[in-house]
C-alpha positions in Angstrom: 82.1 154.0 49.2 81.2 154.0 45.6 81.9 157.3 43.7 79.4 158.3 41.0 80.3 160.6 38.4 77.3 162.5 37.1 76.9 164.0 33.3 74.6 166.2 32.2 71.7 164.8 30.5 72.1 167.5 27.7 75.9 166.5 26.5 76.4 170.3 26.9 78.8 171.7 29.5 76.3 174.0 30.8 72.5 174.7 30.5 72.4 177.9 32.2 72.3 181.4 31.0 74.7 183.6 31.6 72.3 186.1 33.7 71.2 182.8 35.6 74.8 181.9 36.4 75.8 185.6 37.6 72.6 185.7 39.4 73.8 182.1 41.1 77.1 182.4 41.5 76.5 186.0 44.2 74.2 182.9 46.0 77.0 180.6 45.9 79.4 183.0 47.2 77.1 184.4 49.9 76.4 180.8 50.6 79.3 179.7 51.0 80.7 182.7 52.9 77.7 181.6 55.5 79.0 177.6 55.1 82.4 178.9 56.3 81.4 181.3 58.8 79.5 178.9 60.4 81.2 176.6 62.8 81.9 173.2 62.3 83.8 170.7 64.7 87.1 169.5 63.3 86.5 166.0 61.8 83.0 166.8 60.4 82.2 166.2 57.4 80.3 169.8 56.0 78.7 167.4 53.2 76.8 166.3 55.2 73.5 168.1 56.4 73.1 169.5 59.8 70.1 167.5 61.2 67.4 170.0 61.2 65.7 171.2 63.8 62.1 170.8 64.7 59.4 173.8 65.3 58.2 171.9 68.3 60.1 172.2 72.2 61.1 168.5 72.7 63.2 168.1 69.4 66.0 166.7 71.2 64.1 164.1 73.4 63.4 160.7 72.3 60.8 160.2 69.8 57.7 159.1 71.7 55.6 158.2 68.1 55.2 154.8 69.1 53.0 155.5 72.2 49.4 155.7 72.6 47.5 158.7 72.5 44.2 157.9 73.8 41.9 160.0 75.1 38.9 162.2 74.4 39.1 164.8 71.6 40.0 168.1 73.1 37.5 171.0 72.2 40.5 173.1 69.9 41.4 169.2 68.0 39.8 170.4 64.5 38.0 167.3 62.5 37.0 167.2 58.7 35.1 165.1 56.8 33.1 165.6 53.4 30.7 163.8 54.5 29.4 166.3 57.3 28.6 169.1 55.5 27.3 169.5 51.5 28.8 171.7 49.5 27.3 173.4 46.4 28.2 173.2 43.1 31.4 173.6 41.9 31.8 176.7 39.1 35.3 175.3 37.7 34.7 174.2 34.0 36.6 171.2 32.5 37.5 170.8 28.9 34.7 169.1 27.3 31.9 170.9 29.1 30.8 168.1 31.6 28.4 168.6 34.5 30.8 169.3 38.1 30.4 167.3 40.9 29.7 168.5 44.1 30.9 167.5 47.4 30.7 168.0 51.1 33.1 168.9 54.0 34.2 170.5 57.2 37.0 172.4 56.9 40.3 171.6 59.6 42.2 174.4 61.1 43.1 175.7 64.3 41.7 179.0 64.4 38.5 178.6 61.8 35.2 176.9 61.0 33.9 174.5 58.5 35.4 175.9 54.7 33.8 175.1 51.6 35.8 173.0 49.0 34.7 173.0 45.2 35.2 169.6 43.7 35.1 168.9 39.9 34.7 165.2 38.9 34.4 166.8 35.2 35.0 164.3 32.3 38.1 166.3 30.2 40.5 165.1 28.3 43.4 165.6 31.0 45.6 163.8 33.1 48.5 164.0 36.3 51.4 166.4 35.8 55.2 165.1 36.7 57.7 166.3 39.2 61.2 166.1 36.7 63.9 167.2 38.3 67.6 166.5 38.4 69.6 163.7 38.4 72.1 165.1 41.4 71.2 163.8 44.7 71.9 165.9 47.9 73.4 164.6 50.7 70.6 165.9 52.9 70.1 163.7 56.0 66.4 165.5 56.7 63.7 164.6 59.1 63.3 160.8 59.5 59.9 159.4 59.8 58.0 156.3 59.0 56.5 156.2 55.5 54.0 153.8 54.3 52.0 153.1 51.4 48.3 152.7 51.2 46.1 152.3 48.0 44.0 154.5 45.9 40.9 153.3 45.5 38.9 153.2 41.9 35.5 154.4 42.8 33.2 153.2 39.3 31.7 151.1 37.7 33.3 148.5 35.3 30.7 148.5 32.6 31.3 152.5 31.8 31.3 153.2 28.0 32.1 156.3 28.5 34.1 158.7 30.8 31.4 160.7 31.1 29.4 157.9 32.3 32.2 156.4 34.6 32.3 160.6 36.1 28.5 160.2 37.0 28.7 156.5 38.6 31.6 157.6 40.6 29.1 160.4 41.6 26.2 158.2 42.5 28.7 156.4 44.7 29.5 159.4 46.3 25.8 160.7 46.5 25.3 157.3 48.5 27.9 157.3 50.9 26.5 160.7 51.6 23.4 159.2 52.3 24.5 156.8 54.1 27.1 159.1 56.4 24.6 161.7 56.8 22.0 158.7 59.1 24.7 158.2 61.2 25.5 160.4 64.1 28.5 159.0 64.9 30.3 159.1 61.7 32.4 162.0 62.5 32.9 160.5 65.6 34.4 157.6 64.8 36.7 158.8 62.5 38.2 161.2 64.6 38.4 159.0 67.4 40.1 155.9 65.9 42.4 159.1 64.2 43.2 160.4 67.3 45.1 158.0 68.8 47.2 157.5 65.2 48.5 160.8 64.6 52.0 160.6 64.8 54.4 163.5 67.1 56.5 165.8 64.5 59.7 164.6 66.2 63.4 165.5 65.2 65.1 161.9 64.1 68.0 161.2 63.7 69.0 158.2 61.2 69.8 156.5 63.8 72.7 153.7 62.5 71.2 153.8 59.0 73.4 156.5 56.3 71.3 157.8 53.5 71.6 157.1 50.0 73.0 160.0 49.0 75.2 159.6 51.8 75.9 156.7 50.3 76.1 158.2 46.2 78.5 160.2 47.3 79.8 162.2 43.9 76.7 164.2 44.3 77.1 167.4 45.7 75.7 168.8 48.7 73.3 171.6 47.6 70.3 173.7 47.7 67.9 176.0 46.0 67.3 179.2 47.1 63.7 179.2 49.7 60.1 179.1 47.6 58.7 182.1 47.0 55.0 183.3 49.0 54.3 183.4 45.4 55.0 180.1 44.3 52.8 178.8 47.2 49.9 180.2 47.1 49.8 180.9 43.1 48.5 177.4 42.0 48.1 178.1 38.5 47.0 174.6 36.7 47.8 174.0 32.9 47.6 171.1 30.6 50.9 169.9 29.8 51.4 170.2 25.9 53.8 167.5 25.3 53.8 165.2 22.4 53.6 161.9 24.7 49.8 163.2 25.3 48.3 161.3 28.0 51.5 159.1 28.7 53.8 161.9 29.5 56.6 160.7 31.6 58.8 163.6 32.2 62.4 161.7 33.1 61.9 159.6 29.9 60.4 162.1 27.5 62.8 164.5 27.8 63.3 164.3 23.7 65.9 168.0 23.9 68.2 166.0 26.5 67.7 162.7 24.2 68.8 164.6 21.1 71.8 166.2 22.9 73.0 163.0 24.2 76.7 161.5 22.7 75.5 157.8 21.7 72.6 155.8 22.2 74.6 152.4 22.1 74.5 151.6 26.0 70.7 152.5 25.9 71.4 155.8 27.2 68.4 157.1 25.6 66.2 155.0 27.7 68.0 156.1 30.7 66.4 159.4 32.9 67.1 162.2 31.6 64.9 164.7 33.9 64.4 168.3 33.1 66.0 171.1 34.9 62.9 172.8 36.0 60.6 170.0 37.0 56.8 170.8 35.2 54.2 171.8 37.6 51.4 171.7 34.1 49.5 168.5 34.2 48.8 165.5 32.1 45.8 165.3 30.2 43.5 162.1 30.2 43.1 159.5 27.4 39.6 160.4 25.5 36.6 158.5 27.0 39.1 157.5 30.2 37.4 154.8 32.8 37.4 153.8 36.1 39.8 151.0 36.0 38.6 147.4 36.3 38.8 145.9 39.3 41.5 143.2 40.3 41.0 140.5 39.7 39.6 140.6 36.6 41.8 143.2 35.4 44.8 140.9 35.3 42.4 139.3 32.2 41.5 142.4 30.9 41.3 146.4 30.9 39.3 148.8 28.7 40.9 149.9 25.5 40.4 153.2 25.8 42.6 153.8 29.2 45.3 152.4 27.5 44.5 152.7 23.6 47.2 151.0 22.4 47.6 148.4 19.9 51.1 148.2 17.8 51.9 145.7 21.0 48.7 143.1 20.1 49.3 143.6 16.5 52.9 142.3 17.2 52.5 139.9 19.8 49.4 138.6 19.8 50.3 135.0 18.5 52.4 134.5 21.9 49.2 135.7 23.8 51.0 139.0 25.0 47.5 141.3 24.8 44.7 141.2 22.2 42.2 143.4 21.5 38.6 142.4 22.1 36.1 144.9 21.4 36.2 147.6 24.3 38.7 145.3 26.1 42.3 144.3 25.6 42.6 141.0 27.3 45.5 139.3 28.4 45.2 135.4 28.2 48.6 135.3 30.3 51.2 134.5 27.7 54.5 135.9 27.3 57.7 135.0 24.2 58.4 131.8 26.5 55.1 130.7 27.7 52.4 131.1 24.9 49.9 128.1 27.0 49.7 130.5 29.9 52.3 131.9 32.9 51.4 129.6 35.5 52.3 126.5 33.7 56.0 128.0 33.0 56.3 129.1 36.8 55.3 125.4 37.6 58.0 124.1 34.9 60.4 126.5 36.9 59.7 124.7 40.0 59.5 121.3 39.1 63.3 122.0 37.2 64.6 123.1 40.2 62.4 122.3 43.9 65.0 124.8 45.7 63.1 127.5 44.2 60.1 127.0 46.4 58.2 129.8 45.3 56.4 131.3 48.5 58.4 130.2 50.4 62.2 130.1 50.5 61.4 132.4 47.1 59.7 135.7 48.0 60.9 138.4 46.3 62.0 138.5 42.5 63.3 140.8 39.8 61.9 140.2 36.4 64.1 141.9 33.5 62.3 142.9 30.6 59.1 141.9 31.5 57.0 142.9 28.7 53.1 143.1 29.6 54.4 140.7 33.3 51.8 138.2 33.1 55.0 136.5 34.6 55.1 138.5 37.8 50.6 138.9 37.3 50.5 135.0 37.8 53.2 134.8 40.9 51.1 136.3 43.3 49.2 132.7 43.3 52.2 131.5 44.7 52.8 134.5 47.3 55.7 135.7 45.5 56.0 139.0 44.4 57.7 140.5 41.2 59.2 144.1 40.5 59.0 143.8 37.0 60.9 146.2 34.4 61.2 147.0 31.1 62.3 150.2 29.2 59.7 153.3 27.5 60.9 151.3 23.9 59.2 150.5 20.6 57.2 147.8 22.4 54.4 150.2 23.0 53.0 151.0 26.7 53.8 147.5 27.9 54.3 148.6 31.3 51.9 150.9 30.8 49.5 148.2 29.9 51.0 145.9 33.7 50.2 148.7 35.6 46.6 149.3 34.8 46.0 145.6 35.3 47.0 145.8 38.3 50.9 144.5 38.4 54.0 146.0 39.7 56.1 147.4 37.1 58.5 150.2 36.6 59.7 151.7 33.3 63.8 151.2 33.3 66.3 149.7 31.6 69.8 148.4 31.9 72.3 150.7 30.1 75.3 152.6 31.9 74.0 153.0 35.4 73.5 151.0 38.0 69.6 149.9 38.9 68.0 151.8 41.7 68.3 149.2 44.0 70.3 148.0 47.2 72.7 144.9 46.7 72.1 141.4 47.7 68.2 141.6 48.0 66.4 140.1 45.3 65.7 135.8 46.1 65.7 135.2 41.8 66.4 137.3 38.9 64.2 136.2 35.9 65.1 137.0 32.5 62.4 135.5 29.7 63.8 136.7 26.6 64.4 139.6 27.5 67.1 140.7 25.0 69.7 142.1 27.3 73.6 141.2 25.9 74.4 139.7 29.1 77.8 138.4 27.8 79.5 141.3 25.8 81.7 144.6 27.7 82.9 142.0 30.4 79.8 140.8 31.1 78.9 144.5 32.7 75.4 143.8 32.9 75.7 140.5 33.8 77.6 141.6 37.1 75.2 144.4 37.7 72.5 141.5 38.5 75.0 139.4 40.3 75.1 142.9 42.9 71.5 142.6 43.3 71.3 138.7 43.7 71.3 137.4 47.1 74.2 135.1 48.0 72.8 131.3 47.1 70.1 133.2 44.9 69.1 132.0 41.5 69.7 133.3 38.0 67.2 131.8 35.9 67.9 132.4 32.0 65.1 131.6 29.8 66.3 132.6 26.1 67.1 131.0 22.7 70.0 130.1 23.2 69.8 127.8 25.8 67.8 125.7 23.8 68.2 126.3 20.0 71.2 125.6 17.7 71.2 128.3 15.3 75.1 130.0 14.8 74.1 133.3 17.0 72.5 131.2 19.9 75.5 128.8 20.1 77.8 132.0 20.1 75.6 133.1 22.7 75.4 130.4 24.8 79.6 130.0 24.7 79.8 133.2 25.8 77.4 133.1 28.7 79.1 129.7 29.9 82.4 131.2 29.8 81.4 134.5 31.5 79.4 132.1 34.4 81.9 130.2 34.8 84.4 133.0 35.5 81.5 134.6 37.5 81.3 131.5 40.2 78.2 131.5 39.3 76.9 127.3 39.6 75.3 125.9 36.4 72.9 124.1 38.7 69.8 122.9 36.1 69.4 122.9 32.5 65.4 122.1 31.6 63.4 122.1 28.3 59.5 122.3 28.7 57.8 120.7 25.7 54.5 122.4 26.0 55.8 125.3 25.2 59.0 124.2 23.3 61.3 126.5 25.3 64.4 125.7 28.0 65.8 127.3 30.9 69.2 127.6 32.3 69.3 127.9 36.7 72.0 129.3 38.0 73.4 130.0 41.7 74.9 132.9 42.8 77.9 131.6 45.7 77.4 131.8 49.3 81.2 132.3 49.8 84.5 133.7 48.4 86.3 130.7 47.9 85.9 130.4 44.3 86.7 133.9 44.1 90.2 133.9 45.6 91.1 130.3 43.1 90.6 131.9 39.9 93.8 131.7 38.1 92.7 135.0 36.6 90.9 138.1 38.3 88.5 138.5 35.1 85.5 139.5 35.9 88.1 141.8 38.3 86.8 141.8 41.8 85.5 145.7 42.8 87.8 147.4 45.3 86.9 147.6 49.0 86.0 151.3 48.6 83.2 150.6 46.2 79.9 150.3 47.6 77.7 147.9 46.4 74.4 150.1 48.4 75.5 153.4 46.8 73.1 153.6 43.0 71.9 156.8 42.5 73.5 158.0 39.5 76.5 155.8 39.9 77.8 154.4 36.6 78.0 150.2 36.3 81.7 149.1 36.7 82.2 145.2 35.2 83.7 143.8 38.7 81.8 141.8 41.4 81.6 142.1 45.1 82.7 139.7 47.8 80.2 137.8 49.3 79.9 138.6 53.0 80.9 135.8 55.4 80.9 137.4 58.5 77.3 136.2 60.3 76.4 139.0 61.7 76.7 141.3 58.5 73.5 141.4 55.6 73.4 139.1 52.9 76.0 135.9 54.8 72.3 134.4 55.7 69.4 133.6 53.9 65.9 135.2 55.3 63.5 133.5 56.9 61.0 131.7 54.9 57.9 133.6 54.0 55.9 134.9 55.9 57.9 134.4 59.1 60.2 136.7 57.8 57.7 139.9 57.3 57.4 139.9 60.8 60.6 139.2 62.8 63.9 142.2 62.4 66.9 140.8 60.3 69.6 139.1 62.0 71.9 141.4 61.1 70.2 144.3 62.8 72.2 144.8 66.1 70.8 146.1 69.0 74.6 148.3 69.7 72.7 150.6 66.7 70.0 153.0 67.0 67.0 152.8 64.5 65.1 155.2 63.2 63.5 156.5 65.9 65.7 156.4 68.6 65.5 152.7 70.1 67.6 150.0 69.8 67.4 148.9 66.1 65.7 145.8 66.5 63.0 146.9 69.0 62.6 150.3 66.3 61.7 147.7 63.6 58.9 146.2 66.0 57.4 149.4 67.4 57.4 150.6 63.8 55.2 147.4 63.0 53.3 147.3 65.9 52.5 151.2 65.4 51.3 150.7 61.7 49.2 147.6 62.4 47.3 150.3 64.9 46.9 153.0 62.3 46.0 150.7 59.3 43.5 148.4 61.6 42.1 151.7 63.8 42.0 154.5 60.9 43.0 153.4 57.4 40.4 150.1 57.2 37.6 151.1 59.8 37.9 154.7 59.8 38.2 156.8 56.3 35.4 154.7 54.4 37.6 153.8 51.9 36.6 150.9 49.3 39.8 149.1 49.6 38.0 146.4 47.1 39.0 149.0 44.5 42.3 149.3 45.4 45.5 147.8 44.0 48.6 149.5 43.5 49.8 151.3 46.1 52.6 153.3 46.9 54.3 154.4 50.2 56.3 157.9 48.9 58.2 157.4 52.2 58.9 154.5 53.6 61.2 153.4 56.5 60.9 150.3 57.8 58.0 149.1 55.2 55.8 149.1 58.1 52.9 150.3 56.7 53.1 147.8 53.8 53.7 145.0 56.2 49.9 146.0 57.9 48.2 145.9 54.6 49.6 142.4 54.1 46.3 140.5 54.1 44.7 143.0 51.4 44.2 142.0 47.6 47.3 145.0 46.8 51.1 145.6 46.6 52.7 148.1 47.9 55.6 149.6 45.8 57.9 151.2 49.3 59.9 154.2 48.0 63.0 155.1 50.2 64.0 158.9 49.3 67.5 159.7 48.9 68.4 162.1 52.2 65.8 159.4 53.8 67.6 157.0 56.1 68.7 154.0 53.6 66.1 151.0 54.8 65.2 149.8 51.8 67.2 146.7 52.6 65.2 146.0 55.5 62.6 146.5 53.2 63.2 143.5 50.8 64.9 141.7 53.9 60.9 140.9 55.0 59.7 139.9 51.9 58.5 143.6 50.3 60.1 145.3 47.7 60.9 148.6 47.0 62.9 151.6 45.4 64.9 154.7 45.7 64.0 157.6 44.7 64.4 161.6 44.8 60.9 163.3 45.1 62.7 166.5 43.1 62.2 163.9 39.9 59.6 162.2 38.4 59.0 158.8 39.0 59.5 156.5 36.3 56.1 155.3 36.1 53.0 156.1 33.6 50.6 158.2 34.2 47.2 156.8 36.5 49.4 154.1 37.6 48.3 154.1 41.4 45.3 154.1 43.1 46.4 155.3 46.2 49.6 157.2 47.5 50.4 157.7 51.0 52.6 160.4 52.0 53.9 160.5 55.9 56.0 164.0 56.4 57.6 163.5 52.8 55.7 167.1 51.8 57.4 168.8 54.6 60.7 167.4 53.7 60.3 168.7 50.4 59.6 172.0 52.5 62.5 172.2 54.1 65.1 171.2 51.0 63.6 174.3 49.3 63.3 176.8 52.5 68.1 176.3 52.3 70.3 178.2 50.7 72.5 176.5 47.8 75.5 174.7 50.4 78.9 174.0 48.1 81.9 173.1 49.0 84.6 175.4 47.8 86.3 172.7 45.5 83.4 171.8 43.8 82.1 175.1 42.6 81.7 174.7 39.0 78.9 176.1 36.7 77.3 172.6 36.5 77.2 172.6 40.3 75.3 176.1 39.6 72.8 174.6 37.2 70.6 172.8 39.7 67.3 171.5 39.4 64.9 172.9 41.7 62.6 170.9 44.0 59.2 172.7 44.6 56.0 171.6 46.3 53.9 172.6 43.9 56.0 170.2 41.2 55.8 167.5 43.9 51.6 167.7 44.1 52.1 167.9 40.2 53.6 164.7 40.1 51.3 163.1 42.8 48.0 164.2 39.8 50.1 162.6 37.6 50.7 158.7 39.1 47.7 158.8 40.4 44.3 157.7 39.0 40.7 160.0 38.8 39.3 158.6 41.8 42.5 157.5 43.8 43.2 158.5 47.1 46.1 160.5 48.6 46.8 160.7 52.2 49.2 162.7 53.8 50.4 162.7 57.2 52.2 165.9 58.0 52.6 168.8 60.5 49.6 171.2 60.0 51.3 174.1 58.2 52.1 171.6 55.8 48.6 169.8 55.9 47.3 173.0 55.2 49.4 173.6 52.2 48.5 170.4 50.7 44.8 170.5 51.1 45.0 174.2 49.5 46.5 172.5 46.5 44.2 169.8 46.6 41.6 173.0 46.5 42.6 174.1 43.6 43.0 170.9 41.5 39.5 170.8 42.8 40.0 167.0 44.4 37.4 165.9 46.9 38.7 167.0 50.4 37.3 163.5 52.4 38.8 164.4 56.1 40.8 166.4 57.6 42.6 165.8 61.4 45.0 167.7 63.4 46.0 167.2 67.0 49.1 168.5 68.2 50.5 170.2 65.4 50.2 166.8 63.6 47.6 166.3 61.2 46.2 163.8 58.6 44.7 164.8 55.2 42.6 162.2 52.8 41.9 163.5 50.1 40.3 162.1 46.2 41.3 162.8 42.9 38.5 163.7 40.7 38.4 164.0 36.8 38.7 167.5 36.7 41.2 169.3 34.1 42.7 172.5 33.7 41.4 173.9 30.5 44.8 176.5 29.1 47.7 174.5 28.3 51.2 175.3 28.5 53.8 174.2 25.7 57.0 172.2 26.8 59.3 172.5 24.6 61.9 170.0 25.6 59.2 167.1 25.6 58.0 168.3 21.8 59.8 166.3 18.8 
C-alpha cells in the first residue's frame, strides 16, 4: 500500500501556539491513555476506526434499506412542505436593501406543530462560504451509506438585467407554485406518500469487502478533534467572507499565507491545495447584479457577463474562439487553441484518425487535462461521452469558472507533486489539447501519473505543437516524448494532421499486458514496487514508476467494460459474490439493490414528488456516493452528476467509473476545489451525520506518531460543512439531505438561519428527508481572513 508523506502547507514546522499545543497535548495524552486502556484483539490494527455504533436496536442485523416501506402514513410520521402553510415576511435585511421574500411551510418534528421559517431571497452582493480544512485524511471507516447526487435547480428568468430583477422572477415563480399547491388537496399527500416508502433505515454498515481511501493513504494519521461545542451548534453566526478573491473565493486555493510560506513553486506547488487550518464558516459574497443562470442548453453558447465578469480570458483568446464578450453575454462559439472552427469537428477528426475510439460507445468516460473554457468536454455529451475536465486557479482567468456556469463538468487542479484524486485504471482516454504540461522532463513523472489513471488498452491522445510543427523546441519535444513512450510500452498507434484547423494529433495505447514490461533491457521508467498502491491518492506524492497491468481475469482493469450503456446497468466482472458490499449482500447483488433502490426514490420522490424544475437543473453533485446509484437513476435527465466518494467512505469510486460515471474523492473537512455557484443542486444522504460523529471523538494517536504536527489538526465542523454547501451552490439551487432526524433537524436550523426556503420536510422512523432552496440572501457584517488577503 502506497505511503504518503504529508507537509505542511505553511513550510513551517508547526502552526500552533504554544498554549494550543499544551492545551492539545493533555488531550493527546488523555486520549491516548483511553486508546490503550481500551481493549483491542491481538492482530488489530488500532488505525483503524472501530465501526461505530448506531443509536437505533438492530445495528448489528442486516441492513434492510433495500426493502419496501409501504404503507399508510402513521398519525406521529411528521410532513413539511412550504407550500402548505404561508409565512409572513421575513425581517432579515440583506446588503443592498432589497425587498425579502416570503415563503410558506409546515414545520417536521416529532414532538411539535407547523414552525414558521423566514426566507430572504434579498438581492446582496454575497455569495457561499467554504469548508477548508486540512490536508491529513483520517483513517475513519464511519457509517456506510448510499450517496447520490441530484441537481439544483435555477429558478429565473434568462432575460434578468438585474439581480434584483432575477430575485423578484424567482419570487413570482414561487408565488405561482403556491398558487398552484394551495388548489390541490392532495399535494401534501402525495409528497409524503411517494416519500414514505423512500426513506432509507439508519443502519450500522460495514464496508463490506470495500477499504476506504484513507485506509488506503495510509501515511495519514488516525485522529480526531475534540466533540462540537452546544455552542458551536446552535450559534449560527453568518458573516461575509472578506477575502481578496471576492466572489470567487476558493478556500484550498486561495490560501495566499500558506502560498507565501511554501519552499518553491517550480512543480506548481502553488496551484496545489493548500487548505487552511480552521476551515471558514463566513460566507462568499455574490458578484454585483448576479443572475439566475441560463438554462442548458443555451448556456453551453452563452452566460451573462455579470455572473462571471471576467474578461482578461476573451481579451487573450478570443481569436481561437475560447469566449467573447457580447454585450450582457459572454458567448462561447466552441473553440479551443486546437480547434478554432468549432469542437465537434476536432472530436470527429479524433474519430475518423482512429475508429477504435468509438466515442459512446467503447469510449465513455474521459479525462481532459488542461481544459481551458472545455468546449471539448461541452461538445462530447453529443456523443454520450462524458469529460472531467481540469485545469489549474492560473493566470488564465476563471476558465473553469466560466465551464461550470455553462453547464460543464470541471474541477480546478493541476498536475504538480501529488498524485490526482482519482482511482487507477478508470479513465477510457486521456485528452491533452495543448495543454502545456512537460510530459517528458523528471522521468517522465507526469507522464506516468496519467499512465495510473489510463485503463489498460486506453488511449493517450496528444494534441500539441510538437507533433505537428518543426520549430527546434517542438522537435526537442517530440524526441523526448517518443523516447519516454517508447520506454513507457505505450503503442504509437496513429499520427493525424486535420487541415481545417491546421493542427495534428498523436494516439497512443496504453498495454493490456506486462510483456513489454519484463523485455526492457533497462527498468527506466522503473516499475513501482508491489507495496505501492496505485488506489491510494490522497496526499500521496507522484513517484516516476508505473504499475503492472493486471492479468489475472477476475481482478479490475485485465478487461475492458461493457460498451455504453450496457455497462451502467450490469456489476463489474470483477465484483465477486465471496465479498460483501456495502450493505451487507453479496457484492454483486448490493450493486443491483442499490440501483434498483435509487430508481424507486428518483422515479417516486425526486421527479414526481418535490416539484422540482429539473429543466433548470444541470450540475449536480452526489456529496456521498457509494455505488453511483443515484447518478445512474437520473441518467435520462439533461445533467451530470459529479459522484464524490469521501475518504473514511467505503472506496467505490471505481465502481463508479467502471459504469460509465465519473467521480472524485474527497474529505468533507476541506473545501472542494470548485468555484463558487458551481451546482445547482447537492444531495447529501447521511454525509452530515458523518461529519457528526468525526467531531463528537476524541483526538486517537498512536504513540509513535505523536508529534506537534500530528497536534495541529484541522477541525471538521458542521457548521463549516453547511458553509461550504452556500458556497458551491447557486441562489436558487436545491440541497437535499437524507439523514437521521437529530441531524435533519440540525440542518434545517442552519438552513433557518441562512434564511433558505425550507420546501419539505419528512421523517419516519428516525429517518428523515430535508429539501431545502437557497435564496439570495447575505449576511450583512463581514469578517476579515487574513490568510486569504495579499
Amino acid at each position: 500500500m502506497a505511503q504518503g508523506k504529508y507537509s505542511r502547507v505553511d513550510g513551517k514546522k508547526s502552526s500552533c501556539s504554544t498554549a494550543t499545543i499544551v492545551v492539545l497535548v493533555g488531550v493527546c495524552l488523555v486520549g491516548v491513555w483511553m486508546f490503550m486502556s481500551s481493549s483491542v484483539a491481538p492482530g488489530q490494527n488500532p488505525e483503524l476506526p472501530v465501526v461505530r455504533e448506531s443509536k437505533q436496536k438492530d445495528t448489528n442485523k442486516i441492513s434492510s434499506q433495500f426493502e419496501d416501506n409501504s404503507g399508510d402514513l402513521s398519525s406521529d410520521d411528521s410532513v413539511k412542505d412550504t407550500n402548505s402553510e404561508e409565512s409572513g415576511k421575513n425581517e432579515a435585511e440583506t446588503n443592498t436593501g432589497d425587498d425579502s421574500n416570503s415563503t410558506e411551510e409546515t414545520s417536521n418534528s416529532e414532538d411539535t406543530n407547523s414552525n414558521e421559517s423566514e426566507n430572504s431571497n434579498g438581492d446582496s452582493n454575497g455569495s457561499e462560504n467554504s469548508n477548508g480544512d486540512s490536508n491529513e485524511s483520517e483513517n475513519s471507516n464511519g457509517d456506510s451509506k448510499e450517496s447520490d447526487n441530484s441537481n439544483s435547480e435555477s429558478n429565473g428568468s434568462e432575460n434578468l438585467n438585474e439581480s434584483e430583477n432575477s430575485n423578484s422572477d424567482a419570487n413570482e415563480t414561487d408565488k405561482k407554485e403556491e398558487t398552484k399547491d394551495s388548489s390541490s388537496d392532495n399535494k401534501t399527500e402525495d409528497i409524503s406518500g411517494a416519500t414514505q416508502s423512500e426513506i432509507l433505515k439508519e443502519t450500522n454498515t460495514q464496508n463490506g469487502a470495500f477499504s476506504t481511501q484513507a485506509a488506503e493513504s495510509a501515511s495519514e494519521k488516525a485522529s480526531q478533534n475534540p466533540s462540537i461545542s452546544k455552542e458551536d451548534q446552535d450559534g449560527y453566526k453568518w458573516k461575509i467572507c472578506n477575502v481578496t478573491a471576492g466572489a470567487d473565493y476558493i478556500p484550498c486555493l486561495d490560501n495566499l499565507e500558506a502560498i507565501r510560506h511554501l519552499h518553491g513553486r517550480s512543480h506548481y506547488e502553488h496551484r496545489e491545495r493548500h487548505c487552511p487550518t480552521d476551515p471558514p464558516t463566513c460566507l462568499v459574497p455574490l458578484p454585483v447584479d448576479y443572475k439566475i443562470p441560463i438554462k442548458w442548453p443555451k448556456s453551453r453558447d452563452q452566460i451573462w457577463y455579470s455572473n462571471v465578469p471576467h474578461t482578461k480570458l476573451a481579451a487573450v483568446k478570443g481569436h481561437q474562439n475560447w469566449v467573447k464578450v457580447s454585450g450582457e453575454y459572454l458567448t462561447f462559439p466552441g473553440g479551443g487553441t486546437q480547434f478554432k472552427n468549432g469542437a465537434l469537428h476536432y472530436i470527429d477528426f479524433i474519430q475518423n484518425s482512429l475508429s477504435d475510439i468509438a466515442w459512446g460507445k467503447r469510449t465513455r468516460v474521459i479525462l481532459d487535462v488542461g481544459c481551458g473554457v472545455a468546449s471539448f468536454g461541452g461538445y462530447l455529451f453529443e456523443r454520450d461521452v462524458i469529460a472531467m475536465s481540469f485545469a489549474p486557479k492560473d493566470e488564465h482567468e476563471a476558465q473553469v469558472q466560466f465551464a461550470l456556469e455553462r453547464g460543464i463538468p470541471a474541477i480546478s487542479a493541476v498536475m504538480g507533486t501529488q498524485r490526482l484524486p482519482f482511482p487507477s485504471k478508470i479513465f477510457d482516454v486521456v485528452h491533452c489539447a495543448r495543454c502545456r504540461v512537460p510530459w517528458h522532463i523528471e522521468g517522465g513523472k507526469l507522464l506516468l501519473e496519467l499512465n495510473r489513471v489510463l485503463r489498460p488498452g486506453g488511449y493517450f491522445v496528444w494534441s500539441a505543437t510538437p507533433v505537428y510543427q518543426n520549430k527546434t523546441e517542438d522537435v526537442e519535444i517530440w524526441e523526448a516524448m517518443s523516447k519516454l513512450t517508447k520506454a513507457m510500452c505505450w503503442e504509437l498507434v496513429v499520427i493525424n494532421n486535420d487541415k481545417l484547423n491546421e493542427v495534428g494529433a498523436a494516439i497512443y495505447r496504453k498495454p493490456t499486458s506486462n510483456e513489454c514490461y519484463e523485455n526492457r533491457q533497462q527498468n527506466d521508467p522503473p516499475l513501482c514496487e508491489n507495496k505501492d498502491d496505485p488506489d491510494a491518492v490522497w496526499n500521496v506524492q507522484l513517484e516516476a514508476c508505473m504499475h503492472k497491468v493486471p492479468i489475472d481475469e477476475s481482478v479490475r482493469g485485465s478487461k475492458w467494460p461493457e460498451t455504453w450503456p450496457q455497462r451502467l446497468e450490469s456489476p463489474p466482472y470483477w465484483l465477486k459474490s465471496s465479498d460483501v458490499g456495502v450493505y451487507g449482500k453479496p457484492a454483486p447483488e448490493d450493486f443491483t439493490a442499490d440501483y434498483e433502490n435509487w430508481k424507486r426514490v428518483v422515479s417516486k420522490s425526486y421527479l414526481n414528488g418535490l416539484g422540482i424544475d429539473w429543466s433548470s437543473v444541470r450540475n449536480v453533485m452526489d456529496m456521498r456516493s457509494i455505488y453511483g446509484g443515484f447518478a445512474a437513476a437520473m441518467k435520462d435527465l439533461k445533467i451530470w452528476v459529479m459522484n464524490v466518494v469521501p475518504l473514511d467512505s467505503p472506496d467505490t469510486l471505481p465502481i463508479i467509473y467502471e459504469r460509465g460515471l465519473f467521480g472524485i474523492y474527497h474529505n468533507w473537512c476541506e473545501a472542494f476545489s470548485t468555484y463558487p455557484r458551481s451546482y445547482d443542486l447537492l444531495h447529501a444522504d447521511h454525509l452530515f451525520s458523518d461529519v457528526k460523529k468525526r467531531n463528537s471523538r476524541y483526538l486517537r494517536l498512536l504513540v509513535r506518531f505523536i508529534n506537534i504536527d500530528d497536534l495541529c489538526l484541522h477541525r471538521c465542523k458542521l457548521q463549516s460543512l453547511m458553509a461550504e454547501v452556500d458556497r458551491i451552490l447557486r441562489p436558487g439551487g436545491k440541497l437535499i439531505v437524507r439523514d437521521n432526524v437529530e441531524t435533519i433537524a440540525d440542518v434545517e436550523n442552519m438552513a433557518k438561519s441562512l434564511n433558505w426556503n425550507i420546501k419539505m420536510s419528512y421523517n419516519k422512523d428516525n429517518e428523515g428527508m430535508l429539501y431545502v432552496e437557497k435564496t439570495f440572501w447575505r449576511p450583512t457584517e463581514s469578517e476579515t481572513l487574513s490568510y486569504a488577503i495579499e
